[in-house]
C-alpha positions as a Markdown table, in Angstrom:
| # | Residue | x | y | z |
|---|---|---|---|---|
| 1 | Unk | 0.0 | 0.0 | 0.0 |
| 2 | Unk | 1.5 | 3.3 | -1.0 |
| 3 | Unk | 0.2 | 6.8 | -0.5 |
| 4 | Unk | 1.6 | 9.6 | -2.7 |
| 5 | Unk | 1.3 | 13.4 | -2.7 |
| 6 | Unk | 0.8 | 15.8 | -5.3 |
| 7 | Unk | 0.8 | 19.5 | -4.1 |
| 8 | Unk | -0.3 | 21.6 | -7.3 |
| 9 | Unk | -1.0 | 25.3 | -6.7 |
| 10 | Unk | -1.9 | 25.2 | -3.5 |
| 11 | Unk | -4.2 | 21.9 | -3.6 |
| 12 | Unk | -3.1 | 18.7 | -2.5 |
| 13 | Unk | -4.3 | 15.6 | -3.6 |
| 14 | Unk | -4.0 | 12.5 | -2.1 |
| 15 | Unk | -3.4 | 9.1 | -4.6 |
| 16 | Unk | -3.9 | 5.5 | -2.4 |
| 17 | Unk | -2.2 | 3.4 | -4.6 |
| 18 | Unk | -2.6 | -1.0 | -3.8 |
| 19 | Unk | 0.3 | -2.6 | -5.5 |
| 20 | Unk | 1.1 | -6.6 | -5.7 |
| 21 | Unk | 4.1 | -8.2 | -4.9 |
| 22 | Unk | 6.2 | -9.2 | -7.9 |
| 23 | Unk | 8.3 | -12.7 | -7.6 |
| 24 | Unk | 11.6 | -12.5 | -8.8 |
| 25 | Unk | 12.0 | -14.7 | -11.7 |
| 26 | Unk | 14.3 | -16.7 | -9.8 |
| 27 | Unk | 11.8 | -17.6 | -6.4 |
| 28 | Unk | 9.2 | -20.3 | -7.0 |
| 29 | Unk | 5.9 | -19.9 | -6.5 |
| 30 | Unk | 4.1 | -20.3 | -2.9 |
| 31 | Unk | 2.8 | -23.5 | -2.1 |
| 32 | Unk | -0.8 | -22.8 | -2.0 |
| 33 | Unk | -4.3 | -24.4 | -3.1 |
| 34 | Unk | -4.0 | -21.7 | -6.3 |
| 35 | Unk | -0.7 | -23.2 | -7.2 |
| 36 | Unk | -0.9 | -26.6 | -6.3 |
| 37 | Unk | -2.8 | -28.8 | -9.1 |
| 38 | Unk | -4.2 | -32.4 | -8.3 |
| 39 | Unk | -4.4 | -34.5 | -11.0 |
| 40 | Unk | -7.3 | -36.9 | -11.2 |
| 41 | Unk | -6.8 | -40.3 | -12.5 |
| 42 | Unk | -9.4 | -42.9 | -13.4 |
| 43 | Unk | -8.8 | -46.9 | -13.3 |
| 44 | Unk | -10.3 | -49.8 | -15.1 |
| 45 | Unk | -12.9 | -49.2 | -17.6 |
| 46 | Unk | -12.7 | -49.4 | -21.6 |
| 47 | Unk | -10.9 | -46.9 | -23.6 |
| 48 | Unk | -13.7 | -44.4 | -24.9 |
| 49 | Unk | -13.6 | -40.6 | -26.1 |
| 50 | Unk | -14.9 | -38.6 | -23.5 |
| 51 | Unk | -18.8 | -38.8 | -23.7 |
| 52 | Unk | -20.8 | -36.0 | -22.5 |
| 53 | Unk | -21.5 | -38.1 | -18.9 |
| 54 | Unk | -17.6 | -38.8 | -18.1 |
| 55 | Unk | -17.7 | -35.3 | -17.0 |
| 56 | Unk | -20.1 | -36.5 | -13.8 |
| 57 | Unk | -17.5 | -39.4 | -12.6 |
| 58 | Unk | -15.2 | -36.2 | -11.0 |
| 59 | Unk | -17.8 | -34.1 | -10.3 |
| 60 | Unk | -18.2 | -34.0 | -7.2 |
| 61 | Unk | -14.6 | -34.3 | -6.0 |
| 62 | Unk | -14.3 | -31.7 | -8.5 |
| 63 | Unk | -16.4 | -29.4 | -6.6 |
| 64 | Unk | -15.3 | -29.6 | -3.0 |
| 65 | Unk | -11.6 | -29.2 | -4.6 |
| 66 | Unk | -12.7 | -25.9 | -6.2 |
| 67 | Unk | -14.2 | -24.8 | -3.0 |
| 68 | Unk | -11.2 | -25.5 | -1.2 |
| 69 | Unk | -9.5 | -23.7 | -3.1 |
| 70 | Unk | -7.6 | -25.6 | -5.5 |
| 71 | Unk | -8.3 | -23.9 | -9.2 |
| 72 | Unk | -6.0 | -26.5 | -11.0 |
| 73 | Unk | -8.1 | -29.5 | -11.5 |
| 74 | Unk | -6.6 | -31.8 | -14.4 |
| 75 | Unk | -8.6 | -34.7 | -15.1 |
| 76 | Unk | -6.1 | -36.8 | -17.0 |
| 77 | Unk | -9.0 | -38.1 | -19.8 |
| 78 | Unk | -10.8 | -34.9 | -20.1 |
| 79 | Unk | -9.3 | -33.7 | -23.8 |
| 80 | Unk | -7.6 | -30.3 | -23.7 |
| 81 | Unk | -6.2 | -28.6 | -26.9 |
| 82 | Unk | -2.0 | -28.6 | -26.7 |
| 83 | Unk | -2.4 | -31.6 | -24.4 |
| 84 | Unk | -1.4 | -35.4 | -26.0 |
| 85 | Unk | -3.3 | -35.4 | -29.0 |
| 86 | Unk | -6.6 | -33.5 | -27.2 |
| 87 | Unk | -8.9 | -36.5 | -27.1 |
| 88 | Unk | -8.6 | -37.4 | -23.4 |
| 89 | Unk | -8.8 | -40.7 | -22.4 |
| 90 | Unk | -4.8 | -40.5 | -21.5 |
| 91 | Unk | -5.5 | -43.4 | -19.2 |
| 92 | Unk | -6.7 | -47.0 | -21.0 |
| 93 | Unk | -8.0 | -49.0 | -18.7 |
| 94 | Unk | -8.0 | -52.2 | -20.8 |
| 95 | Unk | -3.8 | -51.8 | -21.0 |
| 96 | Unk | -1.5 | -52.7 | -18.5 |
| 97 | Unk | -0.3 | -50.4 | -15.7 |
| 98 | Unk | 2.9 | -50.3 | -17.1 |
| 99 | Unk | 1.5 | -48.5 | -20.7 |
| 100 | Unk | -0.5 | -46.0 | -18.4 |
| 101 | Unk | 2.0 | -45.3 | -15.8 |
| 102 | Unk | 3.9 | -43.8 | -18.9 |
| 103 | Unk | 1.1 | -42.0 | -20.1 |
| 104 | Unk | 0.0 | -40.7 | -16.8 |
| 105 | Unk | 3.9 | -39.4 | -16.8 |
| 106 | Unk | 3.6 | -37.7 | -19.8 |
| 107 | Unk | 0.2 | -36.0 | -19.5 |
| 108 | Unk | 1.6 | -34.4 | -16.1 |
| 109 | Unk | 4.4 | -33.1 | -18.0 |
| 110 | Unk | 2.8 | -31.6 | -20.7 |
| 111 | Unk | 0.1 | -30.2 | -18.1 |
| 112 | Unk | 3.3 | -28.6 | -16.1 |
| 113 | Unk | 4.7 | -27.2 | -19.1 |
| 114 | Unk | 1.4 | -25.6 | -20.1 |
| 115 | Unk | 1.1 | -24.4 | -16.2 |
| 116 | Unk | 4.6 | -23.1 | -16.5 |
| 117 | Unk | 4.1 | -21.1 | -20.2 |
| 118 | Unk | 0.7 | -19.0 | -17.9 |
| 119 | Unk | 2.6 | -18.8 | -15.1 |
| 120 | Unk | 5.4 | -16.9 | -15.8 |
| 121 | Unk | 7.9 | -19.2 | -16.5 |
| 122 | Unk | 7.0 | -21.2 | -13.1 |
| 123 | Unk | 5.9 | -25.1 | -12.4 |
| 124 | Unk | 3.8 | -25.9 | -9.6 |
| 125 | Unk | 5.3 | -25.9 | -6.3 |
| 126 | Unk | 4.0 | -29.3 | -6.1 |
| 127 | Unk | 1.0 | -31.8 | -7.1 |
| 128 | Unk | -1.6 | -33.4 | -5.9 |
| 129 | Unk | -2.7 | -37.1 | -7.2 |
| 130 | Unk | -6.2 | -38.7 | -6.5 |
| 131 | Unk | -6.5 | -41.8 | -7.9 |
| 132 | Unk | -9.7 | -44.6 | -8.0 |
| 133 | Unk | -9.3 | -48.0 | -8.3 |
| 134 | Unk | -6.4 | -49.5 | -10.5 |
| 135 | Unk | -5.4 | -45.4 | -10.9 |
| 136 | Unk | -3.7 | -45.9 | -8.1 |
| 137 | Unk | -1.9 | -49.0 | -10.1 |
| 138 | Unk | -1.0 | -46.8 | -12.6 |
| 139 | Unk | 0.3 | -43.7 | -10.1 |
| 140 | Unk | 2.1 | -46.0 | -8.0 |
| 141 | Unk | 3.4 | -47.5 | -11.8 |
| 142 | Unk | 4.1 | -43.8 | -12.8 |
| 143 | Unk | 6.0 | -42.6 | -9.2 |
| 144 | Unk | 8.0 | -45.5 | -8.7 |
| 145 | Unk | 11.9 | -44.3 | -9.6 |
| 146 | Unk | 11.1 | -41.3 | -8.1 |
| 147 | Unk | 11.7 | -40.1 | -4.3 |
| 148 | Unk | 8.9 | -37.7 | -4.1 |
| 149 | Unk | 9.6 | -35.9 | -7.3 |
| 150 | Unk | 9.0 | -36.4 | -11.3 |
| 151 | Unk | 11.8 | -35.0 | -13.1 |
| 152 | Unk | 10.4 | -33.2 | -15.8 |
| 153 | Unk | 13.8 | -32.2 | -16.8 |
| 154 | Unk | 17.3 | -32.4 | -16.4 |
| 155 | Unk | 16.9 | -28.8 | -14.4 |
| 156 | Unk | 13.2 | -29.1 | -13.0 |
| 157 | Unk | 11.7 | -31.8 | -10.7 |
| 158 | Unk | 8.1 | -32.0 | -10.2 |
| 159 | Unk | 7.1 | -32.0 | -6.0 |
| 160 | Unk | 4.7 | -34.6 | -5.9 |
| 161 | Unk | 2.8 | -33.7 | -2.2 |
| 162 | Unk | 0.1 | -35.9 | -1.8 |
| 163 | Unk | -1.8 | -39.3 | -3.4 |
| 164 | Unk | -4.7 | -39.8 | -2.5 |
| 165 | Unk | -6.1 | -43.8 | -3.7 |
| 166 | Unk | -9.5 | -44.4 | -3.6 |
| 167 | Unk | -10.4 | -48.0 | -3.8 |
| 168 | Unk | -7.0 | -49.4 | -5.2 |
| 169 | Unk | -6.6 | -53.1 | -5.4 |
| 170 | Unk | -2.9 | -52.2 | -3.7 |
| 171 | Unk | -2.7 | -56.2 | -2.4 |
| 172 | Unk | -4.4 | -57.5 | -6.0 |
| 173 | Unk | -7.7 | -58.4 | -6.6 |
| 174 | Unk | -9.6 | -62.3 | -6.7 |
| 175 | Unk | -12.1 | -61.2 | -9.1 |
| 176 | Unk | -9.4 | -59.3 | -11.3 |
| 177 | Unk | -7.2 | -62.7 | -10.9 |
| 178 | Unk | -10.5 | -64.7 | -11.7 |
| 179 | Unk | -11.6 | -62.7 | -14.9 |
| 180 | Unk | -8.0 | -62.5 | -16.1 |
| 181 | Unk | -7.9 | -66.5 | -16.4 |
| 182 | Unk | -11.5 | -67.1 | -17.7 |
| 183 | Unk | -10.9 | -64.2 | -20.1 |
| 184 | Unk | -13.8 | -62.1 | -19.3 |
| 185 | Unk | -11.7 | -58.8 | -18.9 |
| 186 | Unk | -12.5 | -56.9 | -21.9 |
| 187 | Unk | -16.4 | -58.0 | -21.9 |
| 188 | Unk | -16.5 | -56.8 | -18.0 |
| 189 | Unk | -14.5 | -53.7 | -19.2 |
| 190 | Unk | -16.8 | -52.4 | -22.0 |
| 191 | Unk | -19.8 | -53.4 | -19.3 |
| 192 | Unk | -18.8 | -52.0 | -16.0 |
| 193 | Unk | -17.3 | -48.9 | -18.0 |
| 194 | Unk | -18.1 | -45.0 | -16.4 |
């Protein structure tokens, strides 16, 4: 907050004047809600285009995130322009975890590059990862020759703060092992799909 003076022939006027801390270019950004993005990640399920109700599987973790203050949602199969090749569905739940470990790796690089390019040169302090069901397959998959960071560069390493799994088979699953053998997994898939 600055006040300033300006006397002119005999009057003075008074200028109230809010101004907003610049960073240096040099100082990363705070770690707050604003700053922090949590990446949603979806599990099992077949590998559609986003249909106009896959919007409603998120939506409601969606909303209490927003209301607490986190504005960087990214829904890893939500299509974005400049983002894989903008047709969502990043995550195929009828591949392996290994395939979508890598793509869940490369989708929250191109989405920290793009958060960089608005935000003056800066990636987030640090991420956020909520995962459901074999999501968490595929984060644990995507984090695991890490020690709390992705490197999205030789010179930048991506904070990963908290995951967040939802439902994940983290000890395996009977029925999964079941369907596996009987070869029911791509008919269960394209049945049980969001």
């Amino acid at each position: 907050y600055t006040t300033l003076f300006r006397s002119v022939a005999g009057q003075t006027t008074t200028l109230n004047i809010t101004m907003t801390p610049v960073l240096p270019s040099n100082q990363p950004l705070p770690t707050t809600p604003q700053n922090t993005p949590v990446v949603l990640v979806r599990g099992f399920g077949q590998d559609d285009n986003w249909a106009d109700d896959d919007e409603q599987s998120w939506k409601e973790m969606r909303s209490a995130l927003e209301a607490s203050g986190f504005t960087n949602v990214w829904d890893c199969n939500e299509p974005e322009s400049g983002i894989g090749a903008g047709v969502g569905h990043v995550i195929n739940g009828e591949k392996g975890i290994d395939y979508n470990a890598g793509q869940l790796k490369t989708y929250i690089y191109e989405k920290a590059v793009k958060f960089m390019m608005n935000h003056d040169g800066h990636y987030p302090p640090q991420i956020h990862i909520i995962a459901h069901s074999m999501g968490g397959l595929f984060t644990r998959g995507a984090l695991q020759n890490y020690d709390h960071s992705m490197f999205l560069s030789s010179s930048c390493a991506l904070k990963v703060g908290k995951v967040i799994m939802l439902a994940t088979p983290n000890c395996g699953s009977p029925v999964a092992d079941y369907v596996k053998k009987v070869g029911l997994g791509r008919a269960l898939a394209r049945f049980f799909a969001p």
